[in-house]
Each structure stands twice: as structure tokens, then as C-alpha cells.
C-alpha positions as CSV (number, residue, x, y, z in Angstrom):
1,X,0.2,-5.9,17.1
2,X,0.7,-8.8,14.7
3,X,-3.1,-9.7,15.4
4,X,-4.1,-5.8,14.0
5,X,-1.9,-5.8,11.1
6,X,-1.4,-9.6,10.0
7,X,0.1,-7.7,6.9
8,X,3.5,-7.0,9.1
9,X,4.5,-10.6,8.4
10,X,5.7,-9.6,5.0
11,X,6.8,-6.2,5.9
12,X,10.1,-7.1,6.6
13,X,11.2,-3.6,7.9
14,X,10.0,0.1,8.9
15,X,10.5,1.4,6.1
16,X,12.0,0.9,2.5
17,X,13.7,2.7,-0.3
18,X,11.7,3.7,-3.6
19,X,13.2,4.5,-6.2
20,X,12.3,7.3,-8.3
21,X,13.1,6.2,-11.6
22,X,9.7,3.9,-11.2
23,X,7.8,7.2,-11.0
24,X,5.8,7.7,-14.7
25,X,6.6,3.9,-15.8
26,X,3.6,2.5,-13.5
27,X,0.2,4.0,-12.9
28,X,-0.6,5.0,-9.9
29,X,-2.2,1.5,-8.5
30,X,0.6,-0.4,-9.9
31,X,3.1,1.6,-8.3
32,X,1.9,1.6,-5.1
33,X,2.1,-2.2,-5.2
34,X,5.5,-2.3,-6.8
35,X,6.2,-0.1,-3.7
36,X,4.6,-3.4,-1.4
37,X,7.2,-5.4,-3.2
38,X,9.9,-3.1,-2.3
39,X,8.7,-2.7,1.5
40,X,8.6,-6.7,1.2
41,X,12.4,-7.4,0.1
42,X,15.1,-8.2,1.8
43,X,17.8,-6.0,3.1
44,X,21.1,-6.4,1.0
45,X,24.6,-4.7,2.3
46,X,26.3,-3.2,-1.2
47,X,23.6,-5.3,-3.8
48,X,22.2,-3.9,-6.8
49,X,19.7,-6.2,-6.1
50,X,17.0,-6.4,-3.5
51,X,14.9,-9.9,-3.4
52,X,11.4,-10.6,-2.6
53,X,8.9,-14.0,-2.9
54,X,6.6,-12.5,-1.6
55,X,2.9,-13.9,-3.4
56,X,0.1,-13.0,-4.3
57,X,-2.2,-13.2,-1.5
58,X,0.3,-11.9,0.5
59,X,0.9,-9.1,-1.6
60,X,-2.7,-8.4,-1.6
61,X,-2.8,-8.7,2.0
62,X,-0.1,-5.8,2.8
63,X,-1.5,-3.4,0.2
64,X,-5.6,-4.0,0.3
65,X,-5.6,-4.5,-3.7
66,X,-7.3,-7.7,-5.0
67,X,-5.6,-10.9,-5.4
68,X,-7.6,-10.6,-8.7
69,X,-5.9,-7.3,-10.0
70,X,-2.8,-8.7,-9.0
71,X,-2.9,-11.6,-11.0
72,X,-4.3,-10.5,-14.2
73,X,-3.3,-6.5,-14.6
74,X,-0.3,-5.8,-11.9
75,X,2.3,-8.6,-12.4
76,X,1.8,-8.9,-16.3
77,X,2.5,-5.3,-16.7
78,X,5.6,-5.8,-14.0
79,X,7.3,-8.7,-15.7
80,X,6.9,-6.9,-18.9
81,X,8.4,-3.8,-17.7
82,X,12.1,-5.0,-17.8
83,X,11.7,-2.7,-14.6
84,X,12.5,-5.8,-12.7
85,X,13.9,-9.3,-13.3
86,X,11.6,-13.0,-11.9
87,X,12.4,-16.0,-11.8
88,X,9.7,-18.9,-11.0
89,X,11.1,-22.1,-9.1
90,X,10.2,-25.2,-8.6
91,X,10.5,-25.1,-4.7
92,X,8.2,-28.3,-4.0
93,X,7.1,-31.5,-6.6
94,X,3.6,-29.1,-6.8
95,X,4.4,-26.0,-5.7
96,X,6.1,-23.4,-7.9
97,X,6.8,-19.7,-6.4
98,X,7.7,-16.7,-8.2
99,X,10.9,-15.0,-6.9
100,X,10.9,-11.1,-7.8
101,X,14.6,-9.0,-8.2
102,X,14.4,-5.4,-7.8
103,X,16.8,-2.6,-8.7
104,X,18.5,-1.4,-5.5
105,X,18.1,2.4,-5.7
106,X,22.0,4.0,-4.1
107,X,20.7,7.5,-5.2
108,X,17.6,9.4,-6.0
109,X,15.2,7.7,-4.0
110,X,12.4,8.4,-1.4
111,X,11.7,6.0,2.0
112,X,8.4,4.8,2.7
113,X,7.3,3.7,5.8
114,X,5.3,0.5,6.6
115,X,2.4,2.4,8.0
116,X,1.9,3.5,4.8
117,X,0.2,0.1,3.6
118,X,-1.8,0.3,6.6
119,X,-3.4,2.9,6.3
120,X,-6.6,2.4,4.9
121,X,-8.7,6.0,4.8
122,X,-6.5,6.6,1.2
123,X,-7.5,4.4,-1.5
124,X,-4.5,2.6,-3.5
125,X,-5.1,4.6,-6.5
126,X,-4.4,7.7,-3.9
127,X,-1.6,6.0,-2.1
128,X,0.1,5.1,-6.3
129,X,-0.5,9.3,-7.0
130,X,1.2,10.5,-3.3
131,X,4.6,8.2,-4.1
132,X,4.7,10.5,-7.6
133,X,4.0,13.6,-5.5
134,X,6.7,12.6,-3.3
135,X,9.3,11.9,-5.8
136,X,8.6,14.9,-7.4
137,X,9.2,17.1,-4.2
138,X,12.8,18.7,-3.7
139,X,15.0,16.3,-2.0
140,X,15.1,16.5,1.8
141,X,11.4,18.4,1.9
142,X,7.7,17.5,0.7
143,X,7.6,20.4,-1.3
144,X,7.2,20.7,-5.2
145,X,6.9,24.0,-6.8
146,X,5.4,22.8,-10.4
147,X,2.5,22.9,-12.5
148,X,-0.4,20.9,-12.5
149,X,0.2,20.2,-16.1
150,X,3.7,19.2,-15.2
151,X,2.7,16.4,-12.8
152,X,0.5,14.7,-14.9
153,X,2.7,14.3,-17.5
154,X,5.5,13.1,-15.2
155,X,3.1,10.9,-13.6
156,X,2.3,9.5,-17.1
157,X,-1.7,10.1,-16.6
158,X,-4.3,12.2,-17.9
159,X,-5.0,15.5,-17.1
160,X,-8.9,14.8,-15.4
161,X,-7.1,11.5,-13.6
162,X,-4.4,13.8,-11.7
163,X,-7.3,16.3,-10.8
164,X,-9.4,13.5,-9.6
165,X,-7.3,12.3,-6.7
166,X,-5.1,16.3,-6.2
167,X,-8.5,17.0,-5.4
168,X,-9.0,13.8,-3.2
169,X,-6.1,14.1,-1.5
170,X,-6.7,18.0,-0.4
171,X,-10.1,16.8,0.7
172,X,-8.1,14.4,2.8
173,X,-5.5,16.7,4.1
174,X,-2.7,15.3,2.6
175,X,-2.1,18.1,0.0
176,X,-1.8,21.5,1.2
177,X,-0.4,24.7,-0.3
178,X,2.5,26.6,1.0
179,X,0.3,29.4,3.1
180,X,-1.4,26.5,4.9
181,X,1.5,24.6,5.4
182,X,3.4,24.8,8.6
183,X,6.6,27.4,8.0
184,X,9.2,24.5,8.5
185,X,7.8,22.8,5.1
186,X,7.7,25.8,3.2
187,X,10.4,28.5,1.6
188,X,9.8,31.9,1.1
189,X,10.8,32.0,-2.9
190,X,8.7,28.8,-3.5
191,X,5.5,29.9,-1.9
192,X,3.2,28.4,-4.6
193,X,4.5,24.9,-3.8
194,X,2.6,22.6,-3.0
195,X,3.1,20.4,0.3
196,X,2.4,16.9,1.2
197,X,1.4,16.6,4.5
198,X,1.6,12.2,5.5
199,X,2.9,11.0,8.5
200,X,4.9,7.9,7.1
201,X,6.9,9.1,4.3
202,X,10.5,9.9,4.8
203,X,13.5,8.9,7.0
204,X,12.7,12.4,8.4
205,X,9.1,12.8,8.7
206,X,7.3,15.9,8.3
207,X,6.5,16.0,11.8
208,X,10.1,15.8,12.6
209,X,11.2,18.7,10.1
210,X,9.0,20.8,12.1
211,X,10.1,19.7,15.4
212,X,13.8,20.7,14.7
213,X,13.1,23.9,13.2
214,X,14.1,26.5,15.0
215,X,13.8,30.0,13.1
216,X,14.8,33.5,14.2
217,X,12.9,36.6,15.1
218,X,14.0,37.9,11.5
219,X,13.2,34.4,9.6
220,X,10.0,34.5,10.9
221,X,9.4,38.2,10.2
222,X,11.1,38.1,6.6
223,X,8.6,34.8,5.8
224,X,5.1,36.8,7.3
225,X,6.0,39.7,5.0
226,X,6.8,37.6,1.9
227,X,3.6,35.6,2.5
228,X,1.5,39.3,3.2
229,X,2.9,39.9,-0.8
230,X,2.3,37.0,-2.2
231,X,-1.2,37.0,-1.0
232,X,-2.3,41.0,-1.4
């Protein structure tokens, strides 16, 4: 395994908390790396704090983004975000090593799994726009019932950048809407939701919502007659 995904030396665990607060204060590409910083840290019992020195190339390693971008876009925008706090240390006579402090979400966050940075069919530009999805999906489901217009601005991009990589990720069956969406995703007064359909986001994945759902006779009828409305 560690030969496949050299990458798992710094993912420290399975998955990690995000925090949704970082949602519209990073683009997309940044946040997806800030969520490789995240997935990176250390685990800390009752800390606001999670630590991470992780570097560069190791950074660039887990999430496929250039040691390049890295250097000279990501982490100038992240230390001047006041998102985080950094400290650099002297750890060796030549060696210096940047030590990264993130904000320990208690509340209002999403998990992300490790596969996540593995996965390498969705660009990271992709991945940065699916953590905003996410974040803005009601809590407990990967459902979110707002407009396009909405997203964008919450995401803090432009209106032809959102429709860019929405459209990508329907291509890539990772968006769907509510009448193509398995019933266990969906509800029947939100049926113009849309749903994101990923394998490695949540404690609960989606596969696993759908696996415990267990409807009645009169759930399922009730939801084929709100969907045969919504549609004539």
C-alpha cells in the first residue's frame, strides 16, 4: 500500500475535520490544499489547535499540485490570511522548517477522507469547488437546495468559473440532481437540490446513507408521486 500511495506518509489519519468557515476565504485550489494541511495535522484531545510541518514537497506529494504553486501562490496567500498562525524554526544549524497551526473546528465542519487526495481522475481545482459544495450541503446529507448564483458567491468566484467545473463535475458523476439521485440522498420538499455523489466525504458516506435506509411502502409511494409533480 505504502508503495501505491507514498503520499500516506503524511496522511496521518483516515480522515480529517474541515472546517467550514474556510469555505469563500480560499479559491478553490487553495482550499483543497489547506484541506492537505488539515488531513496532515496531528490529532489533539480538547485543542483549539491542530499542528502540522508538513513541507512543501510533501505537501505537493499528497495533493498532486506543484511544489512551484505551493511556494509562490498557496502559502503566501495562507500566511496572509490570519486564517492560520506559522512559525519557522531553526530545527538544524542549516535547516529551517515551517510549522503550520490550524484552527480546530468543535462545530460546523465537514470530514474528508484520505482517499480524497488520492484520487486523481478530479483535477485540484475540482476537488477545491466539491469541499464548497460540501460545506454548503445540509448537515448530515450531500444535499444543497440553492441557486447557482448563490454558490458562486459563497464560494467567492465568478459566475463562468463555478459553471466551468458544476459542469465538470456532472460530466464526472459527482454532481447529480435530486431525480437522479438515489432516494436515500434526497427529500421530497427539496427535490431541486442538488447532490454530491463522492465516495470519501463524510464520517457517513453516501454509500452508507443508502445502505441504512430503510423506507416504507408509503415513503416510497408519497416520494414517486411528489417526484411524478415535480416533473409533469
Amino acid at each position: 500500500m505504502e508503495g501505491k500511495h507514498p503520499n500516506l506518509i503524511v496522511a496521518r489519519k483516515d480522515y480529517t475535520p474541515f472546517p467550514i468557515s474556510a469555505i469563500g476565504l480560499f479559491k478553490p485550489k487553495d482550499l483543497y490544499l489547506l484541506a492537505g494541511m488539515y488531513l496532515s495535522s496531528s490529532y489533539q484531545r480538547n485543542s483549539s489547535i491542530l499542528h502540522t510541518d508538513i513541507t512543501i514537497s510533501q505537501l505537493s506529494s499528497l495533493t498532486g499540485v506543484s511544489e512551484e504553486y505551493i511556494t509562490n501562490n498557496f502559502y503566501p496567500r495562507l500566511k496572509g490570511s490570519r486564517f492560520i498562525s506559522y512559525r519557522c524554526i531553526q530545527e538544524q544549524p542549516l535547516v529551517k522548517r515551517n510549522h503550520f497551526y490550524l484552527p480546530n473546528p468543535t462545530h460546523n465542519f465537514r470530514f474528508i477522507r484520505k482517499e480524497f487526495f488520492f484520487d486523481r481522475t478530479i483535477s485540484p481545482e475540482e476537488k477545491g469547488v466539491m469541499i464548497g459544495l460540501y460545506g454548503l450541503c445540509l448537515n448530515d446529507t450531500f444535499r444543497y437546495d440553492l441557486s447557482d448564483q448563490r454558490v458562486w458567491e459563497a464560494l467567492d468566484i465568478s459566475k463562468n468559473t463555478f459553471k466551468k467545473y458544476r459542469n465538470s463535475l456532472i460530466d464526472k458523476n459527482v454532481l447529480w440532481s435530486s431525480y437522479d439521485a438515489p432516494m436515500a440522498l434526497t427529500h421530497i420538499d427539496h427535490l431541486s437540490a442538488k447532490v454530491l455523489i463522492y465516495p470519501h466525504f463524510g464520517y457517513k458516506t453516501w454509500i452508507d446513507l443508502v445502505e441504512e435506509f430503510d423506507p416504507t411502502e408509503n415513503d416510497i409511494e408519497m416520494y414517486l408521486i411528489m417526484v411524478g409533480r415535480s416533473i409533469a
